[in-house]
N, C-alpha and C positions, 0 to 999 in steps of 0.2 A: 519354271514350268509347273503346270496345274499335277504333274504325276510326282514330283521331285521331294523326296521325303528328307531332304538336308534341306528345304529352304525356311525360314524361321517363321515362325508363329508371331501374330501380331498380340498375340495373347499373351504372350512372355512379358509382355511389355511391363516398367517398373510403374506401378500406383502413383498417382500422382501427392503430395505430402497432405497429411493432416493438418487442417485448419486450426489454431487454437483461439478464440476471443473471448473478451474480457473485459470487466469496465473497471478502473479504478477510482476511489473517491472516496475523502473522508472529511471527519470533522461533523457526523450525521446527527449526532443523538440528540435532539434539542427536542425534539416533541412537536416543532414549530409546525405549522398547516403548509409549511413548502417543504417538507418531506414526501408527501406525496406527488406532487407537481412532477420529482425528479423520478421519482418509483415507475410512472407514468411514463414518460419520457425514455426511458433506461429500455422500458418494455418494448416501446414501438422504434427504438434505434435497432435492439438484438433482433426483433424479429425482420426488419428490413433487413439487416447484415444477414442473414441466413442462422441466426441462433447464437445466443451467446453460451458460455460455458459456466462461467462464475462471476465473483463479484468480489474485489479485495476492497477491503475498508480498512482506512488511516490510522485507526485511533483516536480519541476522544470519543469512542462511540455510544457512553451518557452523560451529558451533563447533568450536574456541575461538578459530582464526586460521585459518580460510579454507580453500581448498584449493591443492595446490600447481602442479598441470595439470591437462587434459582425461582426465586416466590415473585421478586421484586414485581411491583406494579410496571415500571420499568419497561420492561421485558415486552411488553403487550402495545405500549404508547409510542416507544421512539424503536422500537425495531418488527415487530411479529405484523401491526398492523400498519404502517406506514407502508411495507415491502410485501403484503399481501400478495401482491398480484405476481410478484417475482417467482415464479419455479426456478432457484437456482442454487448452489452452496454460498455461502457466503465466509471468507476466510479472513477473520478479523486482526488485528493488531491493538497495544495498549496504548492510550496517550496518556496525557499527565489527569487529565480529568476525569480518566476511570481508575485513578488510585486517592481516591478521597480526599481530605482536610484542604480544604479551600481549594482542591483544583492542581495541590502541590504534586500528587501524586506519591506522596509518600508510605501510603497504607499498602502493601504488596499486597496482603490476603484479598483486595477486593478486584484484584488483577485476575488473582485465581479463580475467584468466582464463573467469571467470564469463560475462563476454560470449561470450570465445571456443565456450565449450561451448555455447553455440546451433547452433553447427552439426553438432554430434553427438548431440542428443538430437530426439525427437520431440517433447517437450512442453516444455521448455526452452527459454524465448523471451525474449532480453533481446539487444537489437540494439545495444545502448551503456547506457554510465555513465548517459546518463540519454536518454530518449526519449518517443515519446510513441505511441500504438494507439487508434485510432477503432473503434465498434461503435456502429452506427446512428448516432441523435442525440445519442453520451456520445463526448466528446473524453477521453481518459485520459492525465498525462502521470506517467512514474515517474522520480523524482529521485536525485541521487547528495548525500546530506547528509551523507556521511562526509568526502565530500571539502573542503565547504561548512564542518563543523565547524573545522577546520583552514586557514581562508582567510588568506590571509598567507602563509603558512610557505611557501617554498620545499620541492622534494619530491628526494630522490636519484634518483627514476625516473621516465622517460619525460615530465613535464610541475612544472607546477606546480600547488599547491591554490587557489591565484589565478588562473591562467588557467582550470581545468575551475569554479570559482565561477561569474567573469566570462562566460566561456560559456554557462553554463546560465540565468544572468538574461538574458543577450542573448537568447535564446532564447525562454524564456520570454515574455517582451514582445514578441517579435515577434509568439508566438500570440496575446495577449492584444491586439494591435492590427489581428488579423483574421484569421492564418493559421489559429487556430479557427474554426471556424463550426458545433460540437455544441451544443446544447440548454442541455446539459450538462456541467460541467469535472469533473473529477475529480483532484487531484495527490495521488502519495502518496510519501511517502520512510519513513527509518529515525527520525528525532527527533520528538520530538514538542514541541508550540508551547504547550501546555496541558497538564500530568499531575496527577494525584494519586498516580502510582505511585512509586517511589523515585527516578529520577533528577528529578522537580518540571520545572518550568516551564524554556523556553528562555529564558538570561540569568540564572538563579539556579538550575543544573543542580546538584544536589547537596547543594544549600542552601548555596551557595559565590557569590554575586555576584560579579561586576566582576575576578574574574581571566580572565588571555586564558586561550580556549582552554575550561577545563574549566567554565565558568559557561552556555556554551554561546550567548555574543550573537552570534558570526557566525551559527549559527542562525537568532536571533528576525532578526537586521538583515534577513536573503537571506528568508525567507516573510514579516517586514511589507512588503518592497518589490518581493515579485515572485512571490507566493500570497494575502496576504490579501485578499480583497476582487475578485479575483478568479475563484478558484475555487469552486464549492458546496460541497463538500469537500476538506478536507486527513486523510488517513487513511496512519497511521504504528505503529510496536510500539517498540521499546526499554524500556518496562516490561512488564515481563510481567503483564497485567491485559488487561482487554477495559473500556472506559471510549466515556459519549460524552458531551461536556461540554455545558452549558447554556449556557456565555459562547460569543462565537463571535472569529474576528480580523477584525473590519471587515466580519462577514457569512459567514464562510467556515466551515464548521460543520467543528468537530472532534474526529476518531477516532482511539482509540489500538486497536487489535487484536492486540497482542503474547504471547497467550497460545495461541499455537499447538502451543505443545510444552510449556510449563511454565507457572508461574505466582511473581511474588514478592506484592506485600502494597499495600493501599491505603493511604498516609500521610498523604496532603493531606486538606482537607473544602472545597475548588472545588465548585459546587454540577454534578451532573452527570443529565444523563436516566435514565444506567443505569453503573452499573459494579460488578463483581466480579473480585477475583483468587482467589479458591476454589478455579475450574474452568480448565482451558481449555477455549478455544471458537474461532468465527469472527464473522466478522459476517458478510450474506446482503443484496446488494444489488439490487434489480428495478426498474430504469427503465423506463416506458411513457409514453409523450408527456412530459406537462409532471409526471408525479408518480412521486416515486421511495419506496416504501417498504424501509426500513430493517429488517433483524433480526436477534438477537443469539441465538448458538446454544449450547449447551457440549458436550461430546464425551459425555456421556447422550444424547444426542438430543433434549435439551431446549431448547422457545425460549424463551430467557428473558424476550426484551421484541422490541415492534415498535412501527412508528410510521411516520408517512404524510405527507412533504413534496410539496405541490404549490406549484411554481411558479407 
């Protein structure tokens, strides 16, 4: 009844959840005239989706060896004015080609650089080698697997690849034993755990087994024991293809989006939900409470596939 002060209020009602979106995509820094095509593209998908949030990149994000400081020409050609048009953060990761000498990735300090330029750009956001950014109910953590590749090796600068490994699993398991409390994990770095692209699977990186190093089992060892199973997503580029596989690692579903500036060639037949290297593209992430849909874009403006995980 209209007099009845016990009947409940429609106002009480609980908020309906926080949207979060997102694009992921790497493998960008080339300089190439199809940097902007995707810039483009990325704008008019967020702004149809109701606004994106951020922007994670893969790694490799200058070829061919990095850049050399906050001055670097660099800076202006393959990221400030390509992503003009973007109002967004961008939350980077290292590959092998932003740690110098051929592409090897061996020079750590030019890793750090990258960090350092956080504090000169407005949308340039990478607080460390590796970290991690919450948004809403999605914990995000972004990895340094360049350094990871190379575990063991002693470094001539500033650290070892053993001690930033060891750190970052210490790390990692710490969130993983509570200091997350998102909905949702998200980890993404530069290798991938899973390919059909040219460098294949971590542990058999090139179709090369059981040599150190280039086979890539510091890789699989560091995400079987401190990603898989863990996170809901591991999302990574270093082939250039846009790939999402059908196997997962212990539960952990995985993305390769490394065709953000180029494209090479699919070799493997791993069975996958979707993959092409044709085009570049992105992928299009939208969390909302427990279900996140997935989608997969190419720089036409086309979506080439989608799909609906509820938790």
């Amino acid at each position: 009844p209209d007099d009845d002060d016990t009947a409940p209020d429609d106002d009480d009602s609980t908020p309906p959840p926080t949207t979060v979106r997102f694009i992921a995509m790497g493998d960008v820094g080339t300089g190439f005239s199809n940097q902007q095509p995707a810039s483009l593209v990325i704008e008019s998908v967020c702004l149809a989706a109701g606004g994106c949030d951020f922007v994670l990149l893969m790694g490799d994000n200058f070829y061919d060896v990095g850049v050399d400081s906050v001055t670097d020409s660099q800076w202006d050609d393959k990221f400030e004015d390509p992503y003009a048009n973007l109002d967004l953060p961008f939350y980077p990761v290292l590959g092998n080609h932003d740690g110098g000498l051929w592409g090897t990735g061996v020079e750590l300090w030019k890793g750090d650089v990258q960090v350092e330029y956080s504090d000169y750009s407005d949308k340039w956001t990478m607080p460390g080698r590796y970290y991690k950014h919450s948004w809403g109910n999605v914990d995000l953590f972004g990895i340094d697997t360049s350094s990871v590749f190379f575990d063991g090796l002693g470094a001539p600068f500033i650290t070892s690849y053993s001690d930033l490994t060891d750190d970052q699993a210490s790390w990692l398991q710490s969130e993983w034993a509570g200091a997350s409390t998102g909905d949702w994990r998200f980890v993404y770095g530069h290798h991938p755990y899973l390919s059909n692209g040219p460098h294949g699977n971590a542990g058999t990186y090139e179709g090369i087994p059981f040599v150190p190093y280039v086979s890539g089992d510091e890789i699989k060892d560091f995400l079987d024991d401190n990603v898989c199973g863990q996170a809901d997503f591991y999302i990574c580029g270093h082939d250039h293809s846009r790939q999402w596989m059908v196997d997962t690692c212990n539960g952990t579903q995985l993305v390769i989006t490394g065709a953000g500036a180029k494209t090479s060639s699919i070799d493997g037949s791993q069975p996958t939900w979707f993959e092409d290297a044709d085009t570049e593209g992105f992928f299009l992430f939208e969390i909302t409470g427990n279900t996140a849909t997935v989608q997969v874009w190419d720089v036409n403006g086309t979506m080439n596939y989608e799909s609906v995980i509820t938790k």
